[in-house]
C-alpha positions as CSV (number, residue, x, y, z in Angstrom):
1,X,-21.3,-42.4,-35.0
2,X,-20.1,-45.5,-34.8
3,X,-22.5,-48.8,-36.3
4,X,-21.2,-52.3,-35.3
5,X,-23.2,-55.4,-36.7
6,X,-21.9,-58.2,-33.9
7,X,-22.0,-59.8,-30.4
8,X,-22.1,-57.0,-28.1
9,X,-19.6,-59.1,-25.5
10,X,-16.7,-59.1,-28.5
11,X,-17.1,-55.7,-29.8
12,X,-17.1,-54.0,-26.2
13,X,-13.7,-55.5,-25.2
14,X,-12.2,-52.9,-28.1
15,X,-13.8,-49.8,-26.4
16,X,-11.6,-48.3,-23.8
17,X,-12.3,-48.9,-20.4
18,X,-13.8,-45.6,-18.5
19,X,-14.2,-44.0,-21.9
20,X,-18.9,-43.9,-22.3
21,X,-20.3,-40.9,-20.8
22,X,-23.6,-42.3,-21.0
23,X,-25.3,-46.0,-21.8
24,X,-28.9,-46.4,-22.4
25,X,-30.1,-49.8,-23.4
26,X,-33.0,-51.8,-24.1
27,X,-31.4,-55.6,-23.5
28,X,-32.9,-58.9,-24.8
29,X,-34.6,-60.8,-21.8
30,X,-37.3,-63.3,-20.8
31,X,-41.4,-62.5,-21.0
32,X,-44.0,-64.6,-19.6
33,X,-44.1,-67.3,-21.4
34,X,-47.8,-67.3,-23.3
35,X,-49.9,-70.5,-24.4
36,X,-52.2,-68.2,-26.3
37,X,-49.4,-67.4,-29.0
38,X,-51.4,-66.7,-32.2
39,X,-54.5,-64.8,-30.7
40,X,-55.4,-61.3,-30.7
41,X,-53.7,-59.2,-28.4
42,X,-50.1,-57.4,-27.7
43,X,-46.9,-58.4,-29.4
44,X,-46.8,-62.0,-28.0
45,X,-48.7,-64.2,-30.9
46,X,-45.7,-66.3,-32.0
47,X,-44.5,-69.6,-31.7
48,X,-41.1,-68.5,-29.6
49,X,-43.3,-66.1,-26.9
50,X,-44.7,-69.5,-26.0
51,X,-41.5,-70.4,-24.6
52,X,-41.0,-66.3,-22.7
53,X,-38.4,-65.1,-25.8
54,X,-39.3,-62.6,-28.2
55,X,-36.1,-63.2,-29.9
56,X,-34.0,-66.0,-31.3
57,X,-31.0,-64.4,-29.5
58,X,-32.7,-64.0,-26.6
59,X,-29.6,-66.4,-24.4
60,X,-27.7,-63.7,-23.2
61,X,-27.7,-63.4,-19.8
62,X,-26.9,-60.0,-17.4
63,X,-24.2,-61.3,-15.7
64,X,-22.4,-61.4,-19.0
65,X,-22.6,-57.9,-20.0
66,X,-23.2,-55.9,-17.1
67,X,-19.7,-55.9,-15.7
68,X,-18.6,-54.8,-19.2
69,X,-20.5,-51.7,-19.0
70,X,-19.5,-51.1,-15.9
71,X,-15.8,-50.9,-17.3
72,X,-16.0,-49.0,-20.1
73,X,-18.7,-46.3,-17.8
74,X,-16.7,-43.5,-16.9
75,X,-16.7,-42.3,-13.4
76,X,-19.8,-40.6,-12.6
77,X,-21.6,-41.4,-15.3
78,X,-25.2,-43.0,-15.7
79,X,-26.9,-46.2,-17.2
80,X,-30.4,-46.8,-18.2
81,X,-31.4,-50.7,-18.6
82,X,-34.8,-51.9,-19.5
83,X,-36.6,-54.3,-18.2
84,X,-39.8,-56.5,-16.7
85,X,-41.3,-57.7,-13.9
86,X,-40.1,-61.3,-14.2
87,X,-36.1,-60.0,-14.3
88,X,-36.5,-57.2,-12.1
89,X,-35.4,-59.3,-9.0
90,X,-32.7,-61.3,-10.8
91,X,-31.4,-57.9,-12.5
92,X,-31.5,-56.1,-9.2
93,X,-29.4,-58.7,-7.4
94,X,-26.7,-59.1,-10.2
95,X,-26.4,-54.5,-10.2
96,X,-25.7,-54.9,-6.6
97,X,-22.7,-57.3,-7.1
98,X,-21.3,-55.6,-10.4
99,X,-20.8,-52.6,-8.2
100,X,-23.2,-50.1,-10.1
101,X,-24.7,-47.9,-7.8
102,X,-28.5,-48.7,-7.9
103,X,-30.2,-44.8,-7.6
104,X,-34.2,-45.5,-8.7
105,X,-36.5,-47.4,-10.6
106,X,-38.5,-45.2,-13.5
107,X,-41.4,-46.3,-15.2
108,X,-42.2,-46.0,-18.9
109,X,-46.1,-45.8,-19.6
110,X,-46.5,-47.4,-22.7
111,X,-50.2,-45.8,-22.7
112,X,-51.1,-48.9,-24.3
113,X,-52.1,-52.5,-22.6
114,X,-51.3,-56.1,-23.6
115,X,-53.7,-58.3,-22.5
116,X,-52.5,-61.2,-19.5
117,X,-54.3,-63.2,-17.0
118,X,-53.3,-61.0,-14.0
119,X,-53.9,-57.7,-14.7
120,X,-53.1,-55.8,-18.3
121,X,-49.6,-54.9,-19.0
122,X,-48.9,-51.1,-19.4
123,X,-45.6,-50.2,-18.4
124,X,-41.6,-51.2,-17.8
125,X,-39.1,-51.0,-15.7
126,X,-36.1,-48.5,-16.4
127,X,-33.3,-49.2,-13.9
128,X,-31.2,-45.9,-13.6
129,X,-27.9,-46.6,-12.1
130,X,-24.7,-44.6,-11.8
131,X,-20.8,-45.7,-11.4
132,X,-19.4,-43.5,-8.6
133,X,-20.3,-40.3,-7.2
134,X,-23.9,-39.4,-7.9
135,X,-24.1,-36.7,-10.4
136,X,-28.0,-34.9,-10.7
137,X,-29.8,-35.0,-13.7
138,X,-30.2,-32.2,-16.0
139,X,-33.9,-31.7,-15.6
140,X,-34.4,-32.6,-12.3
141,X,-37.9,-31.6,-12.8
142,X,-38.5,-34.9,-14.8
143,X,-41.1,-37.3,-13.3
144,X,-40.3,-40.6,-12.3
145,X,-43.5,-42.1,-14.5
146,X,-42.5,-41.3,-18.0
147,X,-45.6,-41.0,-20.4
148,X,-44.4,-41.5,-23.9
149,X,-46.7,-43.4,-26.7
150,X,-45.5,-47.0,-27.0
151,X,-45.8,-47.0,-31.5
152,X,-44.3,-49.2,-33.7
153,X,-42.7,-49.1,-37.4
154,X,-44.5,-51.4,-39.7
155,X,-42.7,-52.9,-42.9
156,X,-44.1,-53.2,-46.1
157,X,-45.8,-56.6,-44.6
158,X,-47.6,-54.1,-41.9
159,X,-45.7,-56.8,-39.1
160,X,-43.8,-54.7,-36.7
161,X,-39.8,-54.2,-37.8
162,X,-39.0,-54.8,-34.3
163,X,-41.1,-55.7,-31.9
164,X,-39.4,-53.8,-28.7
165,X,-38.7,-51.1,-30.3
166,X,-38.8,-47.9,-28.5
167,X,-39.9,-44.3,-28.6
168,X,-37.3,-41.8,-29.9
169,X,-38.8,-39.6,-27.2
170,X,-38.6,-41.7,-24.1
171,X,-34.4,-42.2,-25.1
172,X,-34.4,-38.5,-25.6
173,X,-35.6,-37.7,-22.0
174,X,-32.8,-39.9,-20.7
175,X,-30.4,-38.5,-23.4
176,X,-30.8,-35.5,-22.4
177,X,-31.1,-35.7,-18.8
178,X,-28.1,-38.0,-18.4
179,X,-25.5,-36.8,-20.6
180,X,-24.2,-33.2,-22.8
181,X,-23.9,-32.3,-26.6
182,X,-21.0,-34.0,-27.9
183,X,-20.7,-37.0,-24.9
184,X,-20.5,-40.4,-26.2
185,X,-23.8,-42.6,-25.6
186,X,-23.1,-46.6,-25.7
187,X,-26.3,-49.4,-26.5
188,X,-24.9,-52.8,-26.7
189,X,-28.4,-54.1,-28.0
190,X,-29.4,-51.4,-30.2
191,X,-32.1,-52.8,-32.2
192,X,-33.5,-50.6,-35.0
193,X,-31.4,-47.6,-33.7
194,X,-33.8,-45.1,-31.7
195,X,-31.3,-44.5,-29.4
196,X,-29.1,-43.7,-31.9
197,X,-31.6,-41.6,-34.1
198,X,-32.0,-39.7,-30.6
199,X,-28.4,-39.3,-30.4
200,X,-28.5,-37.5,-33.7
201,X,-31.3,-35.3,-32.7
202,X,-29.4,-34.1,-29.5
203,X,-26.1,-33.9,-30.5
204,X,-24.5,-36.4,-28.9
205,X,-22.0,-39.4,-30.2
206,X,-23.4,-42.7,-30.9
207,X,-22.0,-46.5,-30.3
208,X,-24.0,-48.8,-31.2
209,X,-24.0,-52.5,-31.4
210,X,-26.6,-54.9,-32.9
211,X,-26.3,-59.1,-33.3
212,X,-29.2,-59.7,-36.1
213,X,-28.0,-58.5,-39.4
214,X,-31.6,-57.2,-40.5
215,X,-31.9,-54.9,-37.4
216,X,-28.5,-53.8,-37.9
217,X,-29.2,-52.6,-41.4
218,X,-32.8,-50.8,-40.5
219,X,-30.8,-49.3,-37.9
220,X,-28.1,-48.0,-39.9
221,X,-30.4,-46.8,-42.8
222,X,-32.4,-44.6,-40.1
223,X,-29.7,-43.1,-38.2
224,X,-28.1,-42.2,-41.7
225,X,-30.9,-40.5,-42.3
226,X,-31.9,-38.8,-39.2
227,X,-28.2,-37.4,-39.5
228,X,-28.7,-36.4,-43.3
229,X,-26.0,-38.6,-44.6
């Protein structure tokens, strides 16, 4: 396992090029911006969501990191990005350029709804992409609509630790399906670590990268303790 607390666009340039087996990431991008920010409802009720951020280092764009992953991807191997319907066009447009191979769309469930003016929320976008040769997935009898609960940590304050964090069951279905036991899985924007926690519970080796110090340490402190350590 390897835990770096940094911008994702310095730390990558010292990972060898062609050298991930697997990346799986949940990257910071713009919501809909909400003028309700404060009422009941979903995790948009602060002052930033008013403006479509979640987070204060929410100025990072694609075009920056993609073509980094797509180095340091080796040959064959897949990616998993996360996103919404307000990047999905802009995200789709930059994949095609960065030469990743775009091969589906999946779509997380949350099984929860956040309330909007058109239509509730319940789902996201999961890009899958691949670099090369198209490789099948381990379980090809997974479903493109992946049903996992959308719940989140609370601190001692009962506020969410993070609030995009995700399932440690929804990265081990694309864990598992997209790479073996003892292959190295990158996220760039790891948040409080479940893909890393899921990289302990499937044997796999870990990079991860995180920018905000406090993440970083939740992070750290949970995957050391997933792994016993």
């Amino acid at each position: 396992m390897q835990l770096f607390n940094g911008d994702c666009l310095e730390v990558m340039k010292e990972l060898p090029d062609n050298s991930i087996d697997l990346i799986v990431t949940d990257p910071p991008y713009k919501v809909t911006a909400r003028g309700a920010a404060g009422n009941s409802g979903g995790m948009l009720q602060k002052k930033i969501n008013k403006k479509g951020l979640v987070f204060a280092e929410n100025n990072i764009e694609i075009e920056q990191w993609l073509p980094i992953l797509y180095k340091k991807l080796k040959e064959s191997g897949h990616c998993y990005i996360m996103t919404n319907h307000k990047n999905l066009h802009n995200f789709l447009n930059i994949i095609q350029k960065t030469g990743f191979y775009f091969t589906k769309s999946l779509i997380w469930d949350k099984q929860n709804k956040i309330m909007g003016q058109y239509y509730m929320s319940q789902y996201e976008y999961i890009l899958f992409l691949r670099k090369g040769k198209g490789v099948k997935i381990n379980n090809c009898g997974t479903p493109d609509i992946l049903s996992v609960k959308n719940k989140k940590i609370k601190g001692v304050d009962n506020k969410n630790l993070h609030d995009t964090e995700k399932p440690i069951a929804l990265m081990k279905i694309l864990i598992e399906n997209s790479s073996k036991e003892n292959e190295i899985v990158l996220d760039p924007f790891m948040g409080i670590g479940s893909t890393g926690i899921a990289c302990v519970e499937l044997n796999r080796d870990f990079i991860g990268i995180e920018l905000d110090r406090e993440y970083y340490e939740t992070a750290t402190t949970r995957i050391e303790e997933a792994s016993g350590s």
